[in-house]
C-alpha positions in Angstrom: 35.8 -17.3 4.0 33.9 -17.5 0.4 32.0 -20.3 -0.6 31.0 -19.3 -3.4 33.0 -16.7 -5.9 31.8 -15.6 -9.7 34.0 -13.2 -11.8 32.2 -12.3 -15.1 29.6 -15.4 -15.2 27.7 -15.2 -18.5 25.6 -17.0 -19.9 23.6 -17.1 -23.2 21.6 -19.0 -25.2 22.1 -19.0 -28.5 21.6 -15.3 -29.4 19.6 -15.0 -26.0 21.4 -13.5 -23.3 20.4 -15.6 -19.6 22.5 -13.6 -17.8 25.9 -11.0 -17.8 28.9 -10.5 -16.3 28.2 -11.4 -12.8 30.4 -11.1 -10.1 30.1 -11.8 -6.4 30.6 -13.9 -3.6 29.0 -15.6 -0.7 30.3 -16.3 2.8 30.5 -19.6 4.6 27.6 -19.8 7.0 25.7 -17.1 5.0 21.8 -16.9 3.2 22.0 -14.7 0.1 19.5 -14.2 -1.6 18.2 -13.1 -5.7 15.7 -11.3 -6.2 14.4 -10.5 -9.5 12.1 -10.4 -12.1 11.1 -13.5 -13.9 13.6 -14.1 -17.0 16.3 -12.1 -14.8 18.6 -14.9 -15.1 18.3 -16.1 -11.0 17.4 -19.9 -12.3 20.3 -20.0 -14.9 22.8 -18.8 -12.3 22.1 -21.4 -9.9 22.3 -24.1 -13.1 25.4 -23.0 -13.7 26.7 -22.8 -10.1 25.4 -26.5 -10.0 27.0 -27.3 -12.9 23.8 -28.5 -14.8 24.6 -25.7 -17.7 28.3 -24.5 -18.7 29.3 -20.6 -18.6 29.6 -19.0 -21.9 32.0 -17.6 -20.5 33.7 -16.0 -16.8 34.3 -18.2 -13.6 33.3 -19.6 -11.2 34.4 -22.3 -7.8 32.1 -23.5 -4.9 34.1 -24.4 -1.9 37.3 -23.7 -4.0 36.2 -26.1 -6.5 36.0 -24.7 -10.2 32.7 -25.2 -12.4 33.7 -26.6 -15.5 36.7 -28.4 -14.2 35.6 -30.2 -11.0 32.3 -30.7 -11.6 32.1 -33.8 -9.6 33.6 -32.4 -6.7 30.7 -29.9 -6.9 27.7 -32.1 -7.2 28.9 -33.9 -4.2 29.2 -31.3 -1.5 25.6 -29.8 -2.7 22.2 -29.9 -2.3 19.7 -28.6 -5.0 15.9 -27.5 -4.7 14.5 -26.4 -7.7 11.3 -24.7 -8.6 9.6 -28.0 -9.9 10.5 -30.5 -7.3 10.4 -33.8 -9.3 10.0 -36.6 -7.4 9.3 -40.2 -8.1 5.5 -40.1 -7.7 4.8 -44.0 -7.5 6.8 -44.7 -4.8 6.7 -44.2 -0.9 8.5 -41.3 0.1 10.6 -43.4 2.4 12.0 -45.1 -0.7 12.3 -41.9 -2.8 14.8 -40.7 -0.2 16.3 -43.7 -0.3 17.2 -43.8 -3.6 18.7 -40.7 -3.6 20.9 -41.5 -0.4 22.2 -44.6 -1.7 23.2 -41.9 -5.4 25.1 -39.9 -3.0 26.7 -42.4 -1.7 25.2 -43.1 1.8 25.2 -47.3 3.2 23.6 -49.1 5.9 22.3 -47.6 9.0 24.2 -44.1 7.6 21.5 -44.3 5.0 18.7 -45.8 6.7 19.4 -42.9 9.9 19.2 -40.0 7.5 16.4 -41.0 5.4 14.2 -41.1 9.0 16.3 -37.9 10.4 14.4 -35.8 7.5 11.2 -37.7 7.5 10.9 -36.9 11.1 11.8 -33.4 11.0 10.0 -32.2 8.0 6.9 -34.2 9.4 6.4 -36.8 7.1 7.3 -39.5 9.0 3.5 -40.8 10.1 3.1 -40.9 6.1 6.9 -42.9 5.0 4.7 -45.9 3.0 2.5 -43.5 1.2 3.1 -42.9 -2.6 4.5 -39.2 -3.3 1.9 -38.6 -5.6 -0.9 -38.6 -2.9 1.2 -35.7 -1.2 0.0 -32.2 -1.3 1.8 -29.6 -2.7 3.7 -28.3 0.4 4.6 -32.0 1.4 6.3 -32.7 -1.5 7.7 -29.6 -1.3 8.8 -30.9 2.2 10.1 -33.9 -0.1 12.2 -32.2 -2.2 13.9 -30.3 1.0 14.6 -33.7 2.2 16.0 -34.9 -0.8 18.5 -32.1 -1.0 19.6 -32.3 2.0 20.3 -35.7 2.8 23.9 -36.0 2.3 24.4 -33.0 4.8 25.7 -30.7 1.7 27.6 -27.8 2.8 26.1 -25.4 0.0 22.4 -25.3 -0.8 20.9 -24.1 -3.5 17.3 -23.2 -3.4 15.2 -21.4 -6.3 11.3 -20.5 -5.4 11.1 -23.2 -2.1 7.8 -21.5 -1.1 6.4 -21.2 -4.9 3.2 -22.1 -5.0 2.3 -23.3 -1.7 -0.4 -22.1 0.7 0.5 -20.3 3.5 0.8 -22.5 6.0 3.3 -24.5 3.8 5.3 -21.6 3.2 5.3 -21.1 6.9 7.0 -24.3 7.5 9.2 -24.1 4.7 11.1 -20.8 5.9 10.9 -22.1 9.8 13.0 -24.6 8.3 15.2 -22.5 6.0 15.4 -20.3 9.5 16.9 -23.3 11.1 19.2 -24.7 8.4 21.0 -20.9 8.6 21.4 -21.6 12.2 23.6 -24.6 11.8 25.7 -22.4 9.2 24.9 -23.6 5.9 25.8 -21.7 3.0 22.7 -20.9 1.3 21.5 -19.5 -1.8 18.2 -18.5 -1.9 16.5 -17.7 -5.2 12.6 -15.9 -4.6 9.7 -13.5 -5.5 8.9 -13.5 -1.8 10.5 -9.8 -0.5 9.1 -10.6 3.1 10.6 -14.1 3.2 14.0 -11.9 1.6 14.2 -9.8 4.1 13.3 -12.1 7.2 15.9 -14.8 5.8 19.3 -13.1 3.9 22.0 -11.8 5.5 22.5 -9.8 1.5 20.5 -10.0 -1.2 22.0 -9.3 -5.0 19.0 -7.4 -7.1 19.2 -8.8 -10.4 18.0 -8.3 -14.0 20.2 -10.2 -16.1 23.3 -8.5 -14.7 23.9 -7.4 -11.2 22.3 -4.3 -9.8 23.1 -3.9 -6.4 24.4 -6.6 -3.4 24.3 -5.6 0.0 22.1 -6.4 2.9 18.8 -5.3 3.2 19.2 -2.1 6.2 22.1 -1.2 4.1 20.0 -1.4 0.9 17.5 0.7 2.5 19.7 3.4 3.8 21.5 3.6 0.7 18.2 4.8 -1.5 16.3 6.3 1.5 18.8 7.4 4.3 17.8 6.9 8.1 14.4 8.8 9.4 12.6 9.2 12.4 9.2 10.3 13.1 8.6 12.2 16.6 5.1 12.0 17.3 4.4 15.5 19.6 1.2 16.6 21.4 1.2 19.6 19.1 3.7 20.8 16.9 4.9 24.8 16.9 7.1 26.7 14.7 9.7 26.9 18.0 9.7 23.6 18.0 10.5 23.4 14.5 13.1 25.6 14.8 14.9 23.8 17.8 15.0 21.1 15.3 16.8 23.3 12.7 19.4 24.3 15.0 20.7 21.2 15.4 23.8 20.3 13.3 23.4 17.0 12.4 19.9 17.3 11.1 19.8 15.9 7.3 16.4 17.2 6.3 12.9 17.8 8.3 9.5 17.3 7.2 6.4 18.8 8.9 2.8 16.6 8.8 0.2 17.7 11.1 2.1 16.9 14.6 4.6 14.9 13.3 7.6 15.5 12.4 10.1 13.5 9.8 13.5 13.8 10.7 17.0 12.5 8.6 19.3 11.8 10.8 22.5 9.7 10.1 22.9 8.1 13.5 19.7 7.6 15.5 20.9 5.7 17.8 23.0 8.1 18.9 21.2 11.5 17.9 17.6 10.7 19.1 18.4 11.7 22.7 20.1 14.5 21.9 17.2 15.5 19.6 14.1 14.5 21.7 15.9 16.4 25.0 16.2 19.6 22.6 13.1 19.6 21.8 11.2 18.8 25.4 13.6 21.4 26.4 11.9 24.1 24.1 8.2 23.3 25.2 7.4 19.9 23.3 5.8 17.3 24.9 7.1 14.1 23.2 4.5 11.3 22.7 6.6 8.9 20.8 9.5 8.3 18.4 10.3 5.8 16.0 12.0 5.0 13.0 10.4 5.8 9.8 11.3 1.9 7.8 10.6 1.7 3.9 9.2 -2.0 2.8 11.7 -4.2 0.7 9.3 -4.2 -1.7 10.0 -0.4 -2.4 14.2 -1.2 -2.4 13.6 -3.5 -4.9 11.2 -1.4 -7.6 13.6 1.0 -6.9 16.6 -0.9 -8.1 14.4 -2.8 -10.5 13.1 0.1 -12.3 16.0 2.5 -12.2 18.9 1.1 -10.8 22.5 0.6 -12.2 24.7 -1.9 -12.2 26.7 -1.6 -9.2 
C-alpha cells in the first residue's frame, strides 16, 4: 500500500525552479531515501509533502490525504525533523516535549507517558530539568527526534538527521532510525550520508531537481555495473582462461595477475558451475567473491550523467 504518492510535484520560486515534475511513491512500512546534491530540491519536497510550502503545480496525498486540500489531516498523522532542529533553548527538555505533546493533542498521563517514553529511549532522561541550550549538538539532535515523534506519527519525515554531528552521535541517531523501520514506519529520509543510504533505505530516488533514478540500492548497482565476481586462483593459465570462455553464460572476463573478473548474471546460481569448470581444468581455487561497487560511485554516476528515469 502507498503512503505517500506524487504525480508531477513542482515547485518554483519565483522564476527559480526548486524542483520538477516529480513522481513517485513510497510503501507503508518502507525507508526511502534522497540523495542529492545541495539545491537538488530534497528539502522543498519534503516542505511540500508537509504542507509547509504549496505545489506550483502536480499532486500529491500522504496516507490518502491530499496536500493542499487536507492539510490538517496531514500535519496530524506526521512527524517532521528538519536540518535545523529548533528547539526552545530556555527551557528543560522535559517541558519542550511537553509543549509539543499537549499541540498535538496528547492529555494527562497519555502526555506525561510519552514525553518519559522518548526521554528514556533517546537517553536524556538523567538530564529532563536541564535547559536545551546546555545540550550538545547530538542531544538536541536526540531532542528534535523526540519531538517528532511523540504523537506516534505514521509518516516521518527526516532531512539531514546526522548533519553535523560527531560520530558517535550519528551512531546513535541511525541505531535509532534502524529501530523506527523495524516497527514499520513510513520513512523518508533526506541525506548526504551514502553509507547511512545504503545501510538504512529499502529505495533511494537520485535527485537533481527532477528525478533521476528510484530503485533500491543492489538494483541501482546492477543496473550501471551488472553482477561480478572475482576468483582468486593460485596461478592463472591461458587453459584456465579458456575454460572460462566456454561457458555460456559468461558476460565478459577480465584478467589481473591471478585474478580473474567475471560478469555473470546469476552468481548465485552460476558460481558452482563456474568454480567446478575451472578446478576441473587444473585451477586450484583460493577464493571467490563478489566484486561490490560503493554507493558513492551509483550516485556520481547518476549525478553526473544520468537521465531522468
Amino acid at each position: 500500500m502507498a503512503i505517500i504518492q506524487t504525480e508531477g510535484l513542482t515547485k518554483y520560486y519565483g522564476p527559480t525552479l526548486g524542483v520538477e515534475d516529480l513522481s513517485f511513491q513510497v510503501e507503508e512500512g518502507e525507508v526511502f531515501g534522497f540523495l542529492g546534491p545541495n539545491g537538488a530540491g530534497k528539502t522543498t519536497t519534503v516542505r511540500m509533502l508537509s504542507c509547509l510550502v504549496a505545489p506550483t503545480r502536480g499532486r500529491a496525498s500522504v496516507n490518502g490525504h491530499r496536500i493542499g486540500v487536507e492539510n490538517q489531516a496531514i500535519r496530524q498523522i506526521i512527524g517532521i525533523l528538519t536540518e535545523s532542529p529548533g528547539l526552545y533553548e530556555k527551557l528543560s527538555a522535559w517541558k519542550n516535549l511537553d509543549i509539543y505533546a499537549r499541540l498535538y493533542g496528547l492529555s494527562g498521563q497519555l502526555r506525561e507517558k510519552q514525553v518519559r517514553r522518548y526521554l528514556e529511549m533517546l537517553g536524556l532522561w538523567e538530564r529532563r530539568n536541564e535547559t536545551v541550550g546546555e545540550f550538545s549538538k547530538g542531544m538536541k539532535q536526540k531532542m528534535a527526534i523526540a519531538r517528532a515523534l511523540i504523537h506516534e506519527p505514521r509518516v516521518l519525515f527526516l532531512d539531514e538527521p546526522t548533519a553535523a554531528l560527531d560520530p558517535e552521535a550519528a551512531r546513535v541517531v541511525r541505531h535509532f532510525i534502524a529501530e523506527l523501520k523495524t516497527e514499520g514506519r513510513t520513512i523518508l529520509l533526506c541525506t548526504h550520508n551514502l553509507d547511512e543510504a545504503d545501510r538504512l533505505c529499502d529505495r533511494i530516488g537520485v535527485m537533481k531537481q527532477h528525478l533521476i533514478q528510484v530503485d533500491t540500492p543492489a538494483n541501482l548497482r546492477q543496473r550501471l555495473y551488472g553482477r561480478k565476481i572475482v576468483v582468486h586462483l593460485k596461478a592463472l593459465t591461458e587453459p584456465l582462461v579458456a575454460a572460462v570462455r566456454s561457458l555460456p553464460f559468461i558476460k565478459s572476463i577480465e584478467r589481473i595477475d591471478n585474478q580473474l573478473v567475471i560478469g555473470l548474471d546469476n552468481p548465485e546460481e552460476q558460481n558452482p558451475i563456474l568454480v567446478l569448470n575451472l578446478v576441473q581444468a587444473g585451477g586450484q581455487v583460493q577464493f571467490v567473491n563478489e566484486l561490490r561497487h560503493s554507493l558513492e560511485e551509483v550516485y556520481f554516476s547518476l549525478i553526473d550523467g544520468g537521465k531522468a528515469a
